[in-house]
C-alpha positions in Angstrom: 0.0 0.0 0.0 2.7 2.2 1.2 4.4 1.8 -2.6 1.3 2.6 -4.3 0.9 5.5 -2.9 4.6 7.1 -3.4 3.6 6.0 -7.0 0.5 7.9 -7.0 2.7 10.8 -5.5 5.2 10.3 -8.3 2.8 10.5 -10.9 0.8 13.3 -9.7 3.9 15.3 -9.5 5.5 14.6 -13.2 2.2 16.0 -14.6 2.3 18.8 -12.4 5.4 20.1 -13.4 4.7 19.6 -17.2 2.4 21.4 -17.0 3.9 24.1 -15.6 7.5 23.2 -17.7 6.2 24.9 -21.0 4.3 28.1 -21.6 3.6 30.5 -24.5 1.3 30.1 -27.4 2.1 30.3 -30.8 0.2 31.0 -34.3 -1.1 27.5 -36.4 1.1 26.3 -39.1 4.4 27.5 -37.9 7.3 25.7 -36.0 7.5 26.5 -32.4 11.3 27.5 -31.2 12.2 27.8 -27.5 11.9 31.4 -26.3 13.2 30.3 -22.6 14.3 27.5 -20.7 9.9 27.0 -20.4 8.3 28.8 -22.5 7.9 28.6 -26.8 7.4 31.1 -29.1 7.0 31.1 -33.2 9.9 30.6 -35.3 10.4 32.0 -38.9 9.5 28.5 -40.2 6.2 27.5 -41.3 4.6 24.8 -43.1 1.3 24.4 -45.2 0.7 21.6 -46.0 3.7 20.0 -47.5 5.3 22.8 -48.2 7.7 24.4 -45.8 9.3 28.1 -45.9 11.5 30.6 -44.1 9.7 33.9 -43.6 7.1 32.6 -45.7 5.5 30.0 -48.0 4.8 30.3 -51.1 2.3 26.7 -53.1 4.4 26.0 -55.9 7.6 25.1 -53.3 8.1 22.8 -51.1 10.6 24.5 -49.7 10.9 28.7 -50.0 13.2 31.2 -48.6 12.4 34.7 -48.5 14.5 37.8 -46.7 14.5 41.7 -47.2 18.1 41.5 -46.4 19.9 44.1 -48.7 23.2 42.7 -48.9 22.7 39.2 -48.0 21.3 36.0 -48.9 18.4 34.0 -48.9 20.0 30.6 -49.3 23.7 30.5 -48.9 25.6 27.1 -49.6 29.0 26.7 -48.1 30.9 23.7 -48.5 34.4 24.2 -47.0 36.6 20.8 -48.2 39.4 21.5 -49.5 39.6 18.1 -50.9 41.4 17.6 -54.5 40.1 14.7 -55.5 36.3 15.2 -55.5 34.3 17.9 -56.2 32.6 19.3 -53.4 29.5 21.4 -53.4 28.0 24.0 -51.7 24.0 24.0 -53.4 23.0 21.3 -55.7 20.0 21.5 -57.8 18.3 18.3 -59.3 15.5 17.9 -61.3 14.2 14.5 -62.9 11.8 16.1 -65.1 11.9 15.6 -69.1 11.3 19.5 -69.3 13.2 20.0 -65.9 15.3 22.6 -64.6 18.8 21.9 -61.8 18.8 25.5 -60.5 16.9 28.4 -61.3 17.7 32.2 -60.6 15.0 35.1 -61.4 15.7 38.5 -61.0 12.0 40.1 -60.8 12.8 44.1 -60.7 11.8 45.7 -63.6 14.3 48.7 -63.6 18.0 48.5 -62.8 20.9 45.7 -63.4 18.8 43.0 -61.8 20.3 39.5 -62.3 19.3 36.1 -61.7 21.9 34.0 -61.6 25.4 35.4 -60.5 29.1 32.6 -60.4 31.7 34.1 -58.6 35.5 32.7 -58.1 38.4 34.3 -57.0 40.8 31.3 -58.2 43.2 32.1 -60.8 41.8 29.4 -62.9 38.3 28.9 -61.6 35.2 29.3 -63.0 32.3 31.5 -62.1 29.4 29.3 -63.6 29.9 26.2 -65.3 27.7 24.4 -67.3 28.3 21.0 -68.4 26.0 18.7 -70.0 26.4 14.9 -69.9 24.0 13.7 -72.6 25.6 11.6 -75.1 23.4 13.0 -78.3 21.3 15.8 -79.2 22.7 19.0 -80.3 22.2 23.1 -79.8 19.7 23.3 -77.7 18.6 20.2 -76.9 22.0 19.4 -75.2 23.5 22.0 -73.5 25.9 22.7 -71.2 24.8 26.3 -70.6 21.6 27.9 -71.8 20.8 31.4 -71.3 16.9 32.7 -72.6 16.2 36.5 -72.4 11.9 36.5 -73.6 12.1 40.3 -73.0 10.2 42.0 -76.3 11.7 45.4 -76.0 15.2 46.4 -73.8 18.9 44.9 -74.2 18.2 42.1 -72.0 21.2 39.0 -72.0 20.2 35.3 -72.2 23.9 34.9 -70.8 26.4 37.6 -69.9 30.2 37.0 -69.2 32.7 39.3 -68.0 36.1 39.5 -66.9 38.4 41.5 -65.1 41.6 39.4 -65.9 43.9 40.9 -68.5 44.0 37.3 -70.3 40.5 36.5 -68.9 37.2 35.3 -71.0 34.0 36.6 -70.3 32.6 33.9 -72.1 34.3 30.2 -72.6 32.9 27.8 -75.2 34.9 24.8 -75.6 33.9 21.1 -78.1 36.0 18.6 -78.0 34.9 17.6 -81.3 32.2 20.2 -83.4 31.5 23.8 -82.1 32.9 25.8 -79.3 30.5 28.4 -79.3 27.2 28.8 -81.2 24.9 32.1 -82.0 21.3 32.1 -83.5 18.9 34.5 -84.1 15.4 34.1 -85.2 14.4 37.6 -85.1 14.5 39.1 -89.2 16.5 42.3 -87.8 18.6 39.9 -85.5 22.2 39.6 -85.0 23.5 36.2 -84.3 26.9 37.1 -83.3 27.8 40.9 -82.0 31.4 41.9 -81.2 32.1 45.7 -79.5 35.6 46.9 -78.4 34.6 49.8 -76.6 38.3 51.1 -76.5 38.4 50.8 -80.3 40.8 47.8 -80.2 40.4 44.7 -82.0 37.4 43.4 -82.5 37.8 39.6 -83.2 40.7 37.0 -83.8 40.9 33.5 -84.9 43.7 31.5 -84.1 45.2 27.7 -84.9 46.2 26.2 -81.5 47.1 29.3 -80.4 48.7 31.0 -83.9 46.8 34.0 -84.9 45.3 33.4 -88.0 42.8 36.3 -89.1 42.0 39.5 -86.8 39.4 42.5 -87.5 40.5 45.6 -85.8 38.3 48.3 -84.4 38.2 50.1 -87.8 36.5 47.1 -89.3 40.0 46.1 -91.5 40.8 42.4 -91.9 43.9 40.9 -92.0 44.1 37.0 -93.3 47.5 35.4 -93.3 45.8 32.9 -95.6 44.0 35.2 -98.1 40.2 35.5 -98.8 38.0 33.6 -100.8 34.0 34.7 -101.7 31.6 33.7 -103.5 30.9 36.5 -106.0 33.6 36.7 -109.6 34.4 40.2 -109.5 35.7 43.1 -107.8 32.9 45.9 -107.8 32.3 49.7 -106.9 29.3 50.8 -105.2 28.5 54.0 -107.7 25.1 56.0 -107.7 23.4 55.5 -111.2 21.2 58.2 -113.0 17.4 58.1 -112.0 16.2 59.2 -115.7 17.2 55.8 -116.6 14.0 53.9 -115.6 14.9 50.5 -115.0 18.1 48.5 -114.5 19.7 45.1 -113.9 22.5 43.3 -113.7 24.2 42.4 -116.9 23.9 46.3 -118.3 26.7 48.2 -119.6 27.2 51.7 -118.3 29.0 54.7 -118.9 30.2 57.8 -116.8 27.4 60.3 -116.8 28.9 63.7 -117.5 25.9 65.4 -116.3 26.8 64.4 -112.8 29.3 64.0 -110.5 30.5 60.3 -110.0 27.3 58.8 -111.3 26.8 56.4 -114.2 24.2 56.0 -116.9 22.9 53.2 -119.3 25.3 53.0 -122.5 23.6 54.1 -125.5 26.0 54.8 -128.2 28.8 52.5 -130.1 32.4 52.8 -129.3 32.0 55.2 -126.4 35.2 56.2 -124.3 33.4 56.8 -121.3 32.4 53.3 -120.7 33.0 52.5 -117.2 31.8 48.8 -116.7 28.9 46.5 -116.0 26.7 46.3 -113.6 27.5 43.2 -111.2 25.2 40.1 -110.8 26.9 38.8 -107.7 29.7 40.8 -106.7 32.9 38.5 -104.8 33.9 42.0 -103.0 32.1 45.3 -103.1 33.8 48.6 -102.4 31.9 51.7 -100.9 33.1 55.2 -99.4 30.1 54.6 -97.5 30.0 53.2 -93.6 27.4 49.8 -93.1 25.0 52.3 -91.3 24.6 54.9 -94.3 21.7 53.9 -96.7 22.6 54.2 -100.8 19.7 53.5 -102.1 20.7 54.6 -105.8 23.8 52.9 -105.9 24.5 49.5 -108.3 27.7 47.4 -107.6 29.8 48.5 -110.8 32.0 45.6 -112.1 35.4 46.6 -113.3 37.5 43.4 -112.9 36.9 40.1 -112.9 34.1 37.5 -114.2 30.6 39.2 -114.9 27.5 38.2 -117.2 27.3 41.2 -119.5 24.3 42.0 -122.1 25.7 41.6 -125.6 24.3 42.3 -128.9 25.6 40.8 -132.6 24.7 43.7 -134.5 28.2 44.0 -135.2 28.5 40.6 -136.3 29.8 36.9 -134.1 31.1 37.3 -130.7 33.4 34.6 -129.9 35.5 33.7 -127.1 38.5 36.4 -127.1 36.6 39.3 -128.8 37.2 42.6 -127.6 33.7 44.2 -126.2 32.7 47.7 -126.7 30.0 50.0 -126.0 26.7 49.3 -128.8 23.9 51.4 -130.3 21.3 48.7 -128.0 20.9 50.7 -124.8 22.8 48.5 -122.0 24.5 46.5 -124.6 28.1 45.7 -125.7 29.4 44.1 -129.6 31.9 43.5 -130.5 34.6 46.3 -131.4 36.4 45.9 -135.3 36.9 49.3 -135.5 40.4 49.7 -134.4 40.7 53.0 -135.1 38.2 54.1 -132.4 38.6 51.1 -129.6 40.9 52.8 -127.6 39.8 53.9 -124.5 36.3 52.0 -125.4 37.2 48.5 -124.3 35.2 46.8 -121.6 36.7 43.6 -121.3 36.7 40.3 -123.1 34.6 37.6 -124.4 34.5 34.4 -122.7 31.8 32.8 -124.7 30.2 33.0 -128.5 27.1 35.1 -129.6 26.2 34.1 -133.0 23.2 35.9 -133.8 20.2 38.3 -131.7 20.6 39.7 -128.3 22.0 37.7 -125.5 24.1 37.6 -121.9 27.3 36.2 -121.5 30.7 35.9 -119.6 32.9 38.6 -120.3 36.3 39.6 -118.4 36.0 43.0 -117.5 39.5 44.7 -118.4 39.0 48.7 -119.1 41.2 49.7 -122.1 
């Protein structure tokens, strides 16, 4: 009897002092945290349903972070190895999804330099973001170490920027071991797919052969190719205004220097004229302008003065064949070819390189001005 009642005593005493152990209330759906040795309080966690948040929740998390700190951060991930044979890491992201995403950084402002995603190292040869993409098909897109999407429609948003404060430093890396290092495409009609801008005027872009310098562009838009160039046009052409009285023109025409103007060209009319100054070019291999790429000629035809050209040729002054000196015809836009030695000097356009025997017609002619 005399046990049972110490029990009793016992008993009666433990739920005595818990309920006098823990005090304080608290608000539903957050996680209590100990205010005092005996008394809770809430905590900045809270959970609804499944999901769970810091300083708030938010339904399409399960787990969300939220602070109004203006220097700080709302997830920090701090991995301090200093191991060399693994890779340690401070925040993974996975996602098994077929349209899933690792990690994802949104910058919401609407003004500003807002960014989403920021790498940082200080290592000499460390990397601020890396990308790398382990699928063993697919290409562009659809396997890709680094993607960058800017779905702005107005602004100079980045999909991706790079910079670098490093004299020898790349803001931007692209490396293949086997097909392409680094890959621009625009859908947009007024689009660039690749834009280069030395703000210091320097050079603009270089390509080099393990390391040998092979072609540069320099901040006044002059390229230098150890190998030479190669295009796809047959000629070397002038861009030269053409008189507007002409009415139409195409490629293929002969012209001549228009006297009632100053550098401007007009349709040849006359035979054996000494002012004929070429033909107008079909596909020009390299056009020459006094003009920058932002000034608009609108009246200007790419004049061919040497190389390869389809010309307009007439056999009113009998069989063109391969080797016949051209000159200027009576048939507007037209050359024949020149028997008249007396008067071909000076009136020479170029050379036959194929036969005419009868009508009107277009064919290859060399353009050399004699």
């Amino acid at each position: 009897m005399k046990r049972l009642i110490v029990e009793l005593f016992l008993i009666t005493s433990c739920i005595g002092l818990a309920g006098a152990q823990v005090s304080g209330s608290g608000t539903a759906n957050t996680i209590p945290v100990w205010t005092g040795k005996t008394s809770l309080g809430n905590s900045q966690i809270i959970q609804s349903g499944t999901n769970v948040g810091i300083g708030g929740t938010s339904s399409g998390a399960r787990f969300y972070v939220v602070t109004s700190n203006g220097s700080g951060q709302s997830v920090l991930g701090n991995n301090t190895s200093n191991s060399k044979n693994t890779m340690p890491v401070g925040v993974a992201g996975l996602s098994s999804g077929l349209l899933g995403v690792g990690v994802y950084g949104q910058a919401n402002s609407t003004t500003g330099a807002a960014i989403g995603t920021v790498g940082i190292t200080v290592s000499p040869i460390g990397i601020g973001v890396e990308g790398i993409s382990d699928a063993s098909s697919g290409d562009g897109g659809n396997a890709s170490g680094v993607a960058g999407v800017f779905n702005g429609t107005s602004g100079t948003g980045s999909g991706v920027i790079g910079i670098s404060a490093s004299p020898k430093g790349s803001g931007v890396l692209g490396q293949s071991i086997n097909f392409i290092g680094v890959t621009g495409t625009t859908s947009g009609a007024s689009g660039i797919a690749g834009y280069f801008d030395n703000t210091a005027a320097g050079t603009l872009l270089v390509g080099a052969v393990n390391g040998t310098h092979k072609f540069r562009v320099d901040g006044t838009g002059r390229g230098f190719f150890d190998g030479g160039t190669q295009v796809g046009g047959a000629d070397f052409a002038e861009s030269v205004a053409i008189a507007a009285a002409d009415g139409r023109r195409e490629p293929g025409d002969l012209l001549v220097v228009d006297r009632e103007s100053t550098r401007q060209l007009t349709l040849a009319t006359e035979p054996y004229s000494t002012l004929v100054a070429g033909i107008y070019s079909t596909k020009p291999g390299v056009l020459a302008t006094p003009h920058t790429m932002a000034e608009n000629a609108s009246n200007e035809i790419p004049l061919a003065i040497v190389g390869i050209v389809p010309c307009k040729v007439s056999a009113e002054n009998g069989s063109i064949m391969p080797g016949d000196l051209l000159v200027t015809s009576s048939t507007p836009g037209h050359a024949m070819k020149g028997t008249d030695r007396s008067r071909m000097l000076g009136a020479v356009v170029g050379k036959a390189l194929e036969p005419l025997s009868e009508g009107k017609g277009v064919i290859q002619v060399l353009v050399t001005l004699q």
